[in-house]
N, C-alpha and C positions, 0 to 999 in steps of 0.2 A: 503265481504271485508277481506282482509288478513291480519294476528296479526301482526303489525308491525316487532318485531322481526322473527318470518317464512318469513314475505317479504324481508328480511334483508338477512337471510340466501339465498332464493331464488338466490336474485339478484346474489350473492357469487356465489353463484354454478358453473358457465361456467366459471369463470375467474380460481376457484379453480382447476378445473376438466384439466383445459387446461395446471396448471402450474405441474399437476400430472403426466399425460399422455406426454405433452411435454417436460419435465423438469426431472423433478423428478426420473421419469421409467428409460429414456436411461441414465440417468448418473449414477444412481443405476447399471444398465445393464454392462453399460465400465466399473464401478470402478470395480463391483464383480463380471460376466459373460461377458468380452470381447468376441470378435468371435474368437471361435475355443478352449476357455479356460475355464475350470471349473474354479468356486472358488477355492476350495479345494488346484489349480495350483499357485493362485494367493494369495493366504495366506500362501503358503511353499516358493514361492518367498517374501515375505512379512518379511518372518521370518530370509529367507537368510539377505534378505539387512540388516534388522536391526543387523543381527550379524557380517557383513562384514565393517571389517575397510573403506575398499574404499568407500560404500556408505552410511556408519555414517561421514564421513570426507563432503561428501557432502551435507548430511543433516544441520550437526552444521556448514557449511560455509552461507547457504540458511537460516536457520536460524538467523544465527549473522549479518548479511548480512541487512538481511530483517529489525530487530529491529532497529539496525542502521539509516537504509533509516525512518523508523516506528518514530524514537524519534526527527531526525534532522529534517523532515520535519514538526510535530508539534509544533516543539520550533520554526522554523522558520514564519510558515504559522499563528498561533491564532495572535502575535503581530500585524502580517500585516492587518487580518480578524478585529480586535478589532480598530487599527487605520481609515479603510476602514468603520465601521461599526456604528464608532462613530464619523467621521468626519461630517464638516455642510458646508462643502466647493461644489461646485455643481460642482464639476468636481471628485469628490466623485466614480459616476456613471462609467466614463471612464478609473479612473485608476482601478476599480473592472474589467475592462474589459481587461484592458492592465493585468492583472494580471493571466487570464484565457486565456489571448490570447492560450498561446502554448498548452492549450486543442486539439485547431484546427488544430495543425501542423501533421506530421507526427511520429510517433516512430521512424523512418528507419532514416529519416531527422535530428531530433535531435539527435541522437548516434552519425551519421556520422561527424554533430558537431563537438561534441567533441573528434571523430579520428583527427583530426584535429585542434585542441589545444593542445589533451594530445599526441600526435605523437612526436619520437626524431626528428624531423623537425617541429613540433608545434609552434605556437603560444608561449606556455609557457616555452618550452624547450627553444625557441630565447631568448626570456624573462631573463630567470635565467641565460644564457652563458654571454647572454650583459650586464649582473649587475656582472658579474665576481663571481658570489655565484659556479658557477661549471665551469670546463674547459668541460666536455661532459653533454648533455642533460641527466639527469636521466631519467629511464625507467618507464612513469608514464602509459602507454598502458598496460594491460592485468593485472592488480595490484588489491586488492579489491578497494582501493581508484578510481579506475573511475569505478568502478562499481557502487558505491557508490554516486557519483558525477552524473553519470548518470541519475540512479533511481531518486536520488530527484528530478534532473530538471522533470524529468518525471511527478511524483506524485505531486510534490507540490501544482502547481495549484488547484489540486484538493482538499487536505488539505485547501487552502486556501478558498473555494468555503463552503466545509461542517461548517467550522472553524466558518465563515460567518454570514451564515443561523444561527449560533447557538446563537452567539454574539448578534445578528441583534433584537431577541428574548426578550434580558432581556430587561427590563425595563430602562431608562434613568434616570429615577428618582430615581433610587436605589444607582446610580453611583453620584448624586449630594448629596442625605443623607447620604451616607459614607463621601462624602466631609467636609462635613456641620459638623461632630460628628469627626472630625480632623485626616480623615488620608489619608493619601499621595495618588499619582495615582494609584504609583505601590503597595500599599496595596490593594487599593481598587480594582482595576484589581487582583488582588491573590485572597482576601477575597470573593469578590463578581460576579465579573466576572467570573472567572473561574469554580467555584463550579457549576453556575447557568450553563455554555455552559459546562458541562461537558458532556453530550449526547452528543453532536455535535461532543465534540473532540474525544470520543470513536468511533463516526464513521468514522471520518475521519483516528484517528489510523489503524481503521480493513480492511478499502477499500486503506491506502498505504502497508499495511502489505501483504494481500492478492494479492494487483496489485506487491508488489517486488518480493513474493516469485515465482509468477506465469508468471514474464514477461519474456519471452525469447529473443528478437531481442536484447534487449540494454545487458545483462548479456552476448551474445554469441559474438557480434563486442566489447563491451568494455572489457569483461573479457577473452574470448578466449576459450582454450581449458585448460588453467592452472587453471582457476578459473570457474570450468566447477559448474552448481547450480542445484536445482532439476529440472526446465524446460527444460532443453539444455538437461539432463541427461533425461527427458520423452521424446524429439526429437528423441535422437537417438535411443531408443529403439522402439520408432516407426515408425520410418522413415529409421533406417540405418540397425539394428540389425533384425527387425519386431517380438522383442521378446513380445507379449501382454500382457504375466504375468506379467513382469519386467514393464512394461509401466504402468498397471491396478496399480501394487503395489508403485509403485511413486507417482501417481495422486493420488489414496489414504495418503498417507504421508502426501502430499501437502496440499488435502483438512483437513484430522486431524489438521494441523497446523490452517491453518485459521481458523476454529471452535475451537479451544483451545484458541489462542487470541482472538476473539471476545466474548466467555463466559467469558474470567478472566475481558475484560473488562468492561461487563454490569454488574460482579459482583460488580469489584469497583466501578462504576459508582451510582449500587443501595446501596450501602455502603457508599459512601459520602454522598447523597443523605437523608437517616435514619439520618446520625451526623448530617448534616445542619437542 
């Protein structure tokens, strides 16, 4: 019979080996040895961008960008996740569902959206002429704000999903002894709530932050060529230029960045966690 923990490991083994060999290897391979490219090519490109105005200009836009889309959709999504999570209404189920709906939509679909709201013939351009606020449509296509606009619609859902699961988690009875010892919803939702779904909302933070910095369809129809981010800027060096260094050295960037927010935030996370 085998020691529990060796069987434990055992079992590990194929699912590990798979995410090694599958996973692991080739994107280790693109980021530092692309085809045709030494490292050595892709760390001297590496060194260029970061010393070149034009793509530090795109780094801190994909960055700012990104935190943005990162903090809007969690101040938007835990409220909705905490009402959805603590309602006792039986249709509770449904609107979790109308909430994830646009999980299932398209990316291409929702952008095109809102080409089509935010366009100087839009939706909202009619909007603002026929309230007499402008005589010409402002120009809100290619702006960071519908980039912005975009992304959230995109992520949110998903914010609201992890937000959820995490909410969903605490106790019930925690949220009626805060009541009971006299303090308001919205303490006790601060005090109690939040602290306890703080995991949740760290993940939800790292999976909108990584899905903005990395999404290319909605950053390239909403923002254009003016508001060019690191994806659109790994397109074209892979797609248009076929420079691989320049591509290896972006997607490295990229991934730096997601693994720098998601360490800072299971730091705080395990640092709330110690005070509480």
């Amino acid at each position: 019979m085998f020691h529990r923990p060796r069987a434990g490991a055992l079992l590990l083994f194929p699912g590990l080996l798979l995410m090694v060999l599958g996973f692991a290897v080739p994107s280790a391979a693109m980021l530092f040895a692309p085809p045709g490219v030494s490292p050595s090519d892709v760390f001297t490109r590496l060194t260029k961008m970061l010393t070149d105005g034009y793509d530090l200009q795109i780094i801190g836009r994909t960055l700012t960008l990104g935190l943005i889309v990162t903090v809007v959709c969690v101040v938007i999504a835990f409220p909705i996740a905490s009402l959805l999570a603590r309602s006792t209404s039986r249709w509770a189920g449904l609107w979790l569902a109308l909430a994830v709906f646009p999980l299932l939509l398209s990316n291409v679909v929702r952008s095109f959206g809102w080409l089509v709201i935010l366009g100087s013939n839009g939706v909202l351009g009619k909007i603002i002429t026929g309230l007499g606020l402008a005589q010409q449509a402002p120009q809100l296509l290619y702006t960071p704000l519908a980039v912005v606009l975009g992304l959230v619609q995109l992520f949110l859902p998903l914010a609201v999903v992890s937000c959820y699961s995490a909410v969903a988690q605490v106790d019930r009875g925690l949220d009626d002894a805060a009541r009971g010892l006299g303090a308001s919803r919205l303490r006790t939702l601060w005090t109690v709530v939040v602290p306890l779904s703080l995991p949740g909302i760290v993940v939800a933070a790292t999976l909108v932050f990584a899905g903005s910095i990395t999404a290319y369809t909605t950053p390239y129809l909403l923002g254009g060529s003016s508001q060019r981010m690191l994806a659109t800027q790994l397109f074209v060096h892979a797609n248009v230029t076929v420079d691989w260094a320049a591509a290896s050295a972006t997607a490295l960037v990229m991934t730096v960045l997601v693994f720098a927010l998601s360490g800072i935030g299971s730091a705080v996370a395990r640092a709330k966690g110690r005070v509480a």
